[in-house]
PDB file with one MODEL, atoms N, CA, C and O in Angstrom:
MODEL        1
ATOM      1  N   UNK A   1     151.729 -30.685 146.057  1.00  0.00           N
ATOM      2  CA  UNK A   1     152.452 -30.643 147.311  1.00  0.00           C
ATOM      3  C   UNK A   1     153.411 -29.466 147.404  1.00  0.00           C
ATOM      4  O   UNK A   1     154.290 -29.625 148.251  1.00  0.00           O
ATOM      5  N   UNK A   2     153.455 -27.985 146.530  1.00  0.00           N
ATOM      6  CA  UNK A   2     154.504 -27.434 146.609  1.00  0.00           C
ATOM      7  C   UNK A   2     153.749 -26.750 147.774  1.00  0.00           C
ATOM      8  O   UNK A   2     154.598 -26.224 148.495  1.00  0.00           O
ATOM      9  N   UNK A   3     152.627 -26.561 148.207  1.00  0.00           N
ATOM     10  CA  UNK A   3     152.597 -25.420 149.456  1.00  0.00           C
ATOM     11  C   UNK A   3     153.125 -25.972 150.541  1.00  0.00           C
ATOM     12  O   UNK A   3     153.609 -25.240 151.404  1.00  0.00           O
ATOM     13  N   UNK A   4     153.124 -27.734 150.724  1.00  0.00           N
ATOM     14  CA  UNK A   4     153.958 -28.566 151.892  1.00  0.00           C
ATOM     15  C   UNK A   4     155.510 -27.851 151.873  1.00  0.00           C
ATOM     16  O   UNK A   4     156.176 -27.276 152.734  1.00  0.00           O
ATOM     17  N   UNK A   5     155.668 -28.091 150.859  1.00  0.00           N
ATOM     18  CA  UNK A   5     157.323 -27.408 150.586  1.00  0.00           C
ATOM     19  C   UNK A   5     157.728 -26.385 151.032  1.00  0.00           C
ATOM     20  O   UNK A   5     158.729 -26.237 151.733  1.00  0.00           O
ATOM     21  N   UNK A   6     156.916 -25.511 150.634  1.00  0.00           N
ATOM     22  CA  UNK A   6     157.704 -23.600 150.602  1.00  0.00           C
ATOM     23  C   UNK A   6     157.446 -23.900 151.761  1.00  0.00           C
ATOM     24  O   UNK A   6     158.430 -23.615 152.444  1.00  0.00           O
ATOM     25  N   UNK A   7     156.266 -24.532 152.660  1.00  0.00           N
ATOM     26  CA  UNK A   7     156.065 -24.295 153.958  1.00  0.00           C
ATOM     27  C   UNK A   7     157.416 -24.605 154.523  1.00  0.00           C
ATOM     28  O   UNK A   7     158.126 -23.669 154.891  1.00  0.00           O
ATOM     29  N   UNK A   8     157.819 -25.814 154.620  1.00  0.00           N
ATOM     30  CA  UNK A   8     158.990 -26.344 155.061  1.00  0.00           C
ATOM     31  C   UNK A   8     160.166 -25.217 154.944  1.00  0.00           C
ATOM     32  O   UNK A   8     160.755 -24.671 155.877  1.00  0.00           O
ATOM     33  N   UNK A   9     160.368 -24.998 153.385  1.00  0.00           N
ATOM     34  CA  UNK A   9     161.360 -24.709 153.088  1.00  0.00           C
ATOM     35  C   UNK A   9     161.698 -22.696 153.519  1.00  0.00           C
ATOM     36  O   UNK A   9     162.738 -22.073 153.732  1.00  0.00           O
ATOM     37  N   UNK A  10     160.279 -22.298 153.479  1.00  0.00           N
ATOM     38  CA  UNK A  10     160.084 -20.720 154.380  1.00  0.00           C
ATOM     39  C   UNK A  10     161.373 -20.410 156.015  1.00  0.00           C
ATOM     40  O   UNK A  10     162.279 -19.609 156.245  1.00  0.00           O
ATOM     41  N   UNK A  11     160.826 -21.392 156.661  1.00  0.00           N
ATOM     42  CA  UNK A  11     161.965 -20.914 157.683  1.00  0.00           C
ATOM     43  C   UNK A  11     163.742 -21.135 157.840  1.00  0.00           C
ATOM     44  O   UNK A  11     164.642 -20.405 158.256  1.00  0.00           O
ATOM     45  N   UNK A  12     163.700 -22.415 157.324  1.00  0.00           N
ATOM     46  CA  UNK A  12     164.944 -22.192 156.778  1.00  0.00           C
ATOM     47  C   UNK A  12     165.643 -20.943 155.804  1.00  0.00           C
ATOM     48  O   UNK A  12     166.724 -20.432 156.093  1.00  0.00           O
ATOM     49  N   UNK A  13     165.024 -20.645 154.891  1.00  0.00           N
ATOM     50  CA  UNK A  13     165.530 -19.189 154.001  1.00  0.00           C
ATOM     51  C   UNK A  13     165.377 -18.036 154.478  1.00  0.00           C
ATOM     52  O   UNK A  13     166.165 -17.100 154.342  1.00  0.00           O
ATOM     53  N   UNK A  14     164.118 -18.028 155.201  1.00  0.00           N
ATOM     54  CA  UNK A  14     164.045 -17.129 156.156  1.00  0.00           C
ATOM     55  C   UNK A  14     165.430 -16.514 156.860  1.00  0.00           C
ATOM     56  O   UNK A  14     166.004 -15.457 156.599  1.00  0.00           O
ATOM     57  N   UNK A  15     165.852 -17.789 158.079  1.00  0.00           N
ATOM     58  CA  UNK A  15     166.702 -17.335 159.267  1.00  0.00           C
ATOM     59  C   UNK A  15     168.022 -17.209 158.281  1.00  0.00           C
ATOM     60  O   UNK A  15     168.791 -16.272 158.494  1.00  0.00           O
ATOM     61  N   UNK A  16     168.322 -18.196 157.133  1.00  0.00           N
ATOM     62  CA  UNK A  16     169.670 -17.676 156.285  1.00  0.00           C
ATOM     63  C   UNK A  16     169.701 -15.992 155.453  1.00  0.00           C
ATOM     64  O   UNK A  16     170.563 -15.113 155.484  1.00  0.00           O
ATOM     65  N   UNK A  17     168.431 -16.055 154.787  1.00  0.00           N
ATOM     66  CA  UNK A  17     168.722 -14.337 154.531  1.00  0.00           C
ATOM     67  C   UNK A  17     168.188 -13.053 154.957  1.00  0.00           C
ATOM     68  O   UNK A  17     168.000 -12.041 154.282  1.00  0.00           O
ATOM     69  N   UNK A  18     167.918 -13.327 156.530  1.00  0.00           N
ATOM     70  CA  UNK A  18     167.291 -12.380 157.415  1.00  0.00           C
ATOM     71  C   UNK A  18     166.515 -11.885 157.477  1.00  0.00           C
ATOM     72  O   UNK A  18     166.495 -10.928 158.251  1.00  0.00           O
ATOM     73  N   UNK A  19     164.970 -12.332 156.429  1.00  0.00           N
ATOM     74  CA  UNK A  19     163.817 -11.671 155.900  1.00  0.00           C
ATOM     75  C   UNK A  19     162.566 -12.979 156.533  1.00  0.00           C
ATOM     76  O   UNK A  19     162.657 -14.205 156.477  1.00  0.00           O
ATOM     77  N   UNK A  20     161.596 -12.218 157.039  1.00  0.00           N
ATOM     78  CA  UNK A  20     160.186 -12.931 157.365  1.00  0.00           C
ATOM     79  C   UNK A  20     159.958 -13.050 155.908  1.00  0.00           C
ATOM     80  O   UNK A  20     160.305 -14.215 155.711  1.00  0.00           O
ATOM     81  N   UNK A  21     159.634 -12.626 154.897  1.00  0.00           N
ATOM     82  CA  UNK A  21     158.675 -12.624 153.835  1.00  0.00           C
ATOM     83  C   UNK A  21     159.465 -12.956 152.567  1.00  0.00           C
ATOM     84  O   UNK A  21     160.307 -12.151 152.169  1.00  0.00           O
ATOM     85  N   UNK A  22     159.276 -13.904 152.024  1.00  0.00           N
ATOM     86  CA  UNK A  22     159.758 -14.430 150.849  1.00  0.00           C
ATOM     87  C   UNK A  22     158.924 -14.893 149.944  1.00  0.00           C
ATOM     88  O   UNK A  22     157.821 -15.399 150.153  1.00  0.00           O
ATOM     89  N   UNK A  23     159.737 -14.627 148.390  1.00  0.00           N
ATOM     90  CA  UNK A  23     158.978 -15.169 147.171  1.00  0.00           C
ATOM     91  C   UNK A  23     159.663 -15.814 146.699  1.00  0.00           C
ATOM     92  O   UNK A  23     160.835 -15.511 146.472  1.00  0.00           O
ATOM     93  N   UNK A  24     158.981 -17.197 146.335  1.00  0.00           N
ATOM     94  CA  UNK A  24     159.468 -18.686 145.792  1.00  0.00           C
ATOM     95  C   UNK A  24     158.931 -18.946 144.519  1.00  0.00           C
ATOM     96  O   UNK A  24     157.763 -18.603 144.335  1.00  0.00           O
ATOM     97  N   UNK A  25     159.587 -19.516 143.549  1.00  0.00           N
ATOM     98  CA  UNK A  25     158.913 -20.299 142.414  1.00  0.00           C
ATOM     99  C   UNK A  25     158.865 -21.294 142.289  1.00  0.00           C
ATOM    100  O   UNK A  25     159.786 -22.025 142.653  1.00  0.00           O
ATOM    101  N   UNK A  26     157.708 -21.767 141.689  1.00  0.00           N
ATOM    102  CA  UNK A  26     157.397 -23.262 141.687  1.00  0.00           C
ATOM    103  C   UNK A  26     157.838 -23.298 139.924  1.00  0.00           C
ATOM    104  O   UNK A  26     157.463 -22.633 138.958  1.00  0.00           O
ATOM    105  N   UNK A  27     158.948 -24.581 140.124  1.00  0.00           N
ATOM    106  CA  UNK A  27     158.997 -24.203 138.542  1.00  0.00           C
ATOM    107  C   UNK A  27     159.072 -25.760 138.066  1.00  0.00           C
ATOM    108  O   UNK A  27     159.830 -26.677 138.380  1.00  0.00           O
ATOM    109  N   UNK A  28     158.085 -25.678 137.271  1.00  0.00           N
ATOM    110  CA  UNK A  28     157.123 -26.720 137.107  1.00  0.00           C
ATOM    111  C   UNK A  28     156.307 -26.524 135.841  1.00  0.00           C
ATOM    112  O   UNK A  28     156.318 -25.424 135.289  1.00  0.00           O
ATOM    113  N   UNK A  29     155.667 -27.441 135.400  1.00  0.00           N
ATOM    114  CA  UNK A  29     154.669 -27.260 133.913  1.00  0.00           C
ATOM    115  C   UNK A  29     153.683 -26.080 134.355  1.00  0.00           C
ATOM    116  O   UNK A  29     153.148 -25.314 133.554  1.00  0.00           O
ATOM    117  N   UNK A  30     153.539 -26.045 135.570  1.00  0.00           N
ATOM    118  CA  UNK A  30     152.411 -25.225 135.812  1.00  0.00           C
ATOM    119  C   UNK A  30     153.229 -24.197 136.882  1.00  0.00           C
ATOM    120  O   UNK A  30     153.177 -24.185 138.112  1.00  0.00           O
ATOM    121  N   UNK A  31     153.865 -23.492 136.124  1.00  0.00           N
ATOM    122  CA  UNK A  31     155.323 -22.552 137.527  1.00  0.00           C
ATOM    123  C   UNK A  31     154.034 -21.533 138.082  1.00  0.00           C
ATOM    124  O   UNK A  31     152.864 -21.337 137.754  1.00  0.00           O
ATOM    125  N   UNK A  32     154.779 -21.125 138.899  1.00  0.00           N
ATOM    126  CA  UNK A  32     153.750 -19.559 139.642  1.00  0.00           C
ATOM    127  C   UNK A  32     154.646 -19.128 140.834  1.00  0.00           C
ATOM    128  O   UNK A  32     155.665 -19.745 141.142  1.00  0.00           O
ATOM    129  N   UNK A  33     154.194 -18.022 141.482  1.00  0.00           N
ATOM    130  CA  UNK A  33     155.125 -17.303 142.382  1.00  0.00           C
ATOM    131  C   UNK A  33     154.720 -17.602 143.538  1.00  0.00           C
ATOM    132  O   UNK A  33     153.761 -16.851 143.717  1.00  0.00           O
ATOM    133  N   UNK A  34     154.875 -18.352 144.607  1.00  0.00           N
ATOM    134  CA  UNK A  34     154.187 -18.530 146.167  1.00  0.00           C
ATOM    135  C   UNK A  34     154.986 -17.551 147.095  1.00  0.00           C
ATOM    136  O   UNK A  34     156.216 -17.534 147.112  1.00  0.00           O
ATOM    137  N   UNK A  35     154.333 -16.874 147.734  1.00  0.00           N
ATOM    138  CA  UNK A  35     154.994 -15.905 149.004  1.00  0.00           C
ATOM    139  C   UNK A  35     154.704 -16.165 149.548  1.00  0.00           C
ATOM    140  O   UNK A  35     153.555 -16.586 149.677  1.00  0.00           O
ATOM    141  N   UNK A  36     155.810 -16.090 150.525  1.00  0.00           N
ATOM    142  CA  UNK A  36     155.531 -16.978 152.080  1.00  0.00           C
ATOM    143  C   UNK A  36     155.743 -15.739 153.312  1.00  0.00           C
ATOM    144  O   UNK A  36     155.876 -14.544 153.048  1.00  0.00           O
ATOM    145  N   UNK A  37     155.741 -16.303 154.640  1.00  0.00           N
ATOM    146  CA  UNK A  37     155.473 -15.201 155.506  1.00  0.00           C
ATOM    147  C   UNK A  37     155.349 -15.723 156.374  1.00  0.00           C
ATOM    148  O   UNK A  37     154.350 -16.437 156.466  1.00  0.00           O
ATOM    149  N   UNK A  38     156.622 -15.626 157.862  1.00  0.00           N
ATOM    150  CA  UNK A  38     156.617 -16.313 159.123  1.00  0.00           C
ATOM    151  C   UNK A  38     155.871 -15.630 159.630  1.00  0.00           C
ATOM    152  O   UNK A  38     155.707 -14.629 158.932  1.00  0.00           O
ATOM    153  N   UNK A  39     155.149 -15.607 160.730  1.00  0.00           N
ATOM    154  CA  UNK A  39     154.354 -15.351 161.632  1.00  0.00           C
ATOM    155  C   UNK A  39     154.269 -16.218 162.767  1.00  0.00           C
ATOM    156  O   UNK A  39     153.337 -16.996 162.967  1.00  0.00           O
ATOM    157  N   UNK A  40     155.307 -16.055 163.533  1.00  0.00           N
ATOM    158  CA  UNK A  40     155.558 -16.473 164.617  1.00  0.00           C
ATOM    159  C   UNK A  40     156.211 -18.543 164.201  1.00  0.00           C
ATOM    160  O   UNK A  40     157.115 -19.075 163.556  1.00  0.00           O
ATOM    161  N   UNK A  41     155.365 -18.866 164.829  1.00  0.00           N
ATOM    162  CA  UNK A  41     155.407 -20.374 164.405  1.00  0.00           C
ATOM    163  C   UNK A  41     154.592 -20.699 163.338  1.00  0.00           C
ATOM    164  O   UNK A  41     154.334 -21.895 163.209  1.00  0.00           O
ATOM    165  N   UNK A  42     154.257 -20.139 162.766  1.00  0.00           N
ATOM    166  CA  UNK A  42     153.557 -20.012 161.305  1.00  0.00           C
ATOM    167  C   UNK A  42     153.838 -20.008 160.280  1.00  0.00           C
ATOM    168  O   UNK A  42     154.432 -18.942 160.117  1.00  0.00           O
ATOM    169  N   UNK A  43     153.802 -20.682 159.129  1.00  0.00           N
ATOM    170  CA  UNK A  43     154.365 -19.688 157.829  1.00  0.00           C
ATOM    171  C   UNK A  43     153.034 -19.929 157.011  1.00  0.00           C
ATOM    172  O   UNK A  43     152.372 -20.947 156.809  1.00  0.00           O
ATOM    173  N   UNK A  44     152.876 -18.497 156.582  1.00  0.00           N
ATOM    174  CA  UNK A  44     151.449 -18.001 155.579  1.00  0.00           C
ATOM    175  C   UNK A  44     152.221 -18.718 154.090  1.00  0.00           C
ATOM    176  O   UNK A  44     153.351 -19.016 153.702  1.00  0.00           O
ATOM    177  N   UNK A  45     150.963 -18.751 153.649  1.00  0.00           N
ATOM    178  CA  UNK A  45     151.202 -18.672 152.068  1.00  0.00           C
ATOM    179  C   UNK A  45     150.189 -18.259 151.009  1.00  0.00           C
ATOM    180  O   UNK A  45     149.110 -18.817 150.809  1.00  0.00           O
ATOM    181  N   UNK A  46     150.722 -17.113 150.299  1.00  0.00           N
ATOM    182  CA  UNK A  46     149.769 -16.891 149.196  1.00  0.00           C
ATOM    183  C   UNK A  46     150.499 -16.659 147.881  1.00  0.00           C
ATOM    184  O   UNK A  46     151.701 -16.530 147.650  1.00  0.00           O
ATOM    185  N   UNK A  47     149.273 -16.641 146.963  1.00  0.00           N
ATOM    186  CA  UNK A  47     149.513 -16.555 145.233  1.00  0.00           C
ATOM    187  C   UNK A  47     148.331 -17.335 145.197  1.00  0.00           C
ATOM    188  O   UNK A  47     147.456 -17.648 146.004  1.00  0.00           O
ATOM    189  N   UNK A  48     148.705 -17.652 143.431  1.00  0.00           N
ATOM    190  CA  UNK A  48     147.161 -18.138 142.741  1.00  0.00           C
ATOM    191  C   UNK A  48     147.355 -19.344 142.781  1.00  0.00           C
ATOM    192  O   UNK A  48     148.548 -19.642 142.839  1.00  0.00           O
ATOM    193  N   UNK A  49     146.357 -20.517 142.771  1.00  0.00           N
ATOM    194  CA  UNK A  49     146.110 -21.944 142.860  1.00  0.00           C
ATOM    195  C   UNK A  49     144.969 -22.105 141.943  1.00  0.00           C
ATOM    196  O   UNK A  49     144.132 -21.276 141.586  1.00  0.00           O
ATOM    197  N   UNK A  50     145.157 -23.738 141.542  1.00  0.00           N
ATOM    198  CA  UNK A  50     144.328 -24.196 140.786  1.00  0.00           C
ATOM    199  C   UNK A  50     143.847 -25.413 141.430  1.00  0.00           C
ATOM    200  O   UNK A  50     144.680 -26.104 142.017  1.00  0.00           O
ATOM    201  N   UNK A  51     142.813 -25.719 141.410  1.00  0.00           N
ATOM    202  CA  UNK A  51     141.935 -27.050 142.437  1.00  0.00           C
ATOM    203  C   UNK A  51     142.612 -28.359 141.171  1.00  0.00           C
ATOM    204  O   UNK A  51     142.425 -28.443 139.957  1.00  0.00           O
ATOM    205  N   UNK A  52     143.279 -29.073 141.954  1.00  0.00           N
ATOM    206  CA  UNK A  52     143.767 -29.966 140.089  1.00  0.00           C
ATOM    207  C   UNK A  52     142.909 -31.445 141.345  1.00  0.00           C
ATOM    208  O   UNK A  52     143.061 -32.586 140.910  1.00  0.00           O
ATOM    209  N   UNK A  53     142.129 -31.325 142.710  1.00  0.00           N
ATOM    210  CA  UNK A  53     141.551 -32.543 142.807  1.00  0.00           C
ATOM    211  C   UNK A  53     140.730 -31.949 144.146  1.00  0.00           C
ATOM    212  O   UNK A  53     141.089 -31.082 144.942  1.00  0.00           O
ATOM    213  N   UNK A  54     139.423 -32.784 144.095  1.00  0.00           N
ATOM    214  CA  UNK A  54     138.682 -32.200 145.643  1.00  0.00           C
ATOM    215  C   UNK A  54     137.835 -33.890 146.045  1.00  0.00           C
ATOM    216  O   UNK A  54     137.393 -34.882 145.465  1.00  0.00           O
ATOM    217  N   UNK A  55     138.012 -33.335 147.410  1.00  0.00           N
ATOM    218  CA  UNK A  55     137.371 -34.720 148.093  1.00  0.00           C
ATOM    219  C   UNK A  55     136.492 -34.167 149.695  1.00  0.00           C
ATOM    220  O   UNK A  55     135.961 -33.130 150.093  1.00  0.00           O
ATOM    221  N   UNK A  56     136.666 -35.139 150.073  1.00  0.00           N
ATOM    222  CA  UNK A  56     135.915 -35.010 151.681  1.00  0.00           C
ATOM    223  C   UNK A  56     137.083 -35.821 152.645  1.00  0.00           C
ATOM    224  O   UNK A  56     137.723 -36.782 152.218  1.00  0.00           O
ATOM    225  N   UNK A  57     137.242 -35.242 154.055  1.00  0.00           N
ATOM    226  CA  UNK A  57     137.718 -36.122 154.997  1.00  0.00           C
ATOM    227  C   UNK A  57     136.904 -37.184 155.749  1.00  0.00           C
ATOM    228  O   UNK A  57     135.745 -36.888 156.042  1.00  0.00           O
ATOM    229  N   UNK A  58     137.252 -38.057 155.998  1.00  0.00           N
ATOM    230  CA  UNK A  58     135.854 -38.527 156.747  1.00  0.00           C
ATOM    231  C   UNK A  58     136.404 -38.709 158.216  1.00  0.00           C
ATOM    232  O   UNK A  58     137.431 -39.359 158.410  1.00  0.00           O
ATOM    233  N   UNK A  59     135.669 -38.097 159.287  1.00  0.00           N
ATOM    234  CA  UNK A  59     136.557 -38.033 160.593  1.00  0.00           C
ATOM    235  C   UNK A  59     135.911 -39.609 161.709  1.00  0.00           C
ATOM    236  O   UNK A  59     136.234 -40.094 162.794  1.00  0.00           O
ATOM    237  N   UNK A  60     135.237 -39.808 161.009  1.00  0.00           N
ATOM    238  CA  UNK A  60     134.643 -40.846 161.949  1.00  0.00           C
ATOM    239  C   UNK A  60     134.585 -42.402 161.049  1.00  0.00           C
ATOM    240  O   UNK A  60     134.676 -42.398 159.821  1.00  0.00           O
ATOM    241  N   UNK A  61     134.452 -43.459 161.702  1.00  0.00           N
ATOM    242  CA  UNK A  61     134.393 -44.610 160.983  1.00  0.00           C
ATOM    243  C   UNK A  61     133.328 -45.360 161.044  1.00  0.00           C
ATOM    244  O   UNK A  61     133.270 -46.404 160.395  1.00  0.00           O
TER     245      UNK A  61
ENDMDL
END
């Protein structure tokens, strides 16, 4: 769940230290660097990921 986070947490740090583009650490057993990036009502995110689970949605019942 940290990309839920930085997402969240991107515009807030954003509008406090006057920068669209920020780098966050996840610091954690498994730390890494996520950069984030407003774009309008948006916030991007990249760095490296690891698949730690995969599934299917199912949209219909």
């Amino acid at each position: 769940m940290t990309g839920s986070a930085h997402t969240a947490l991107a515009p807030f740090w954003s509008a406090r230290l006057g920068r669209a583009d920020l780098t966050g650490l996840q610091a954690s057993t498994r730390s890494g660097l996520v950069r984030t990036s407003l774009r309008g009502d948006r916030t991007w995110l990249s760095g490296d990921a690891v698949t730690v689970i995969e599934g299917d949605l199912l949209t219909e019942l």
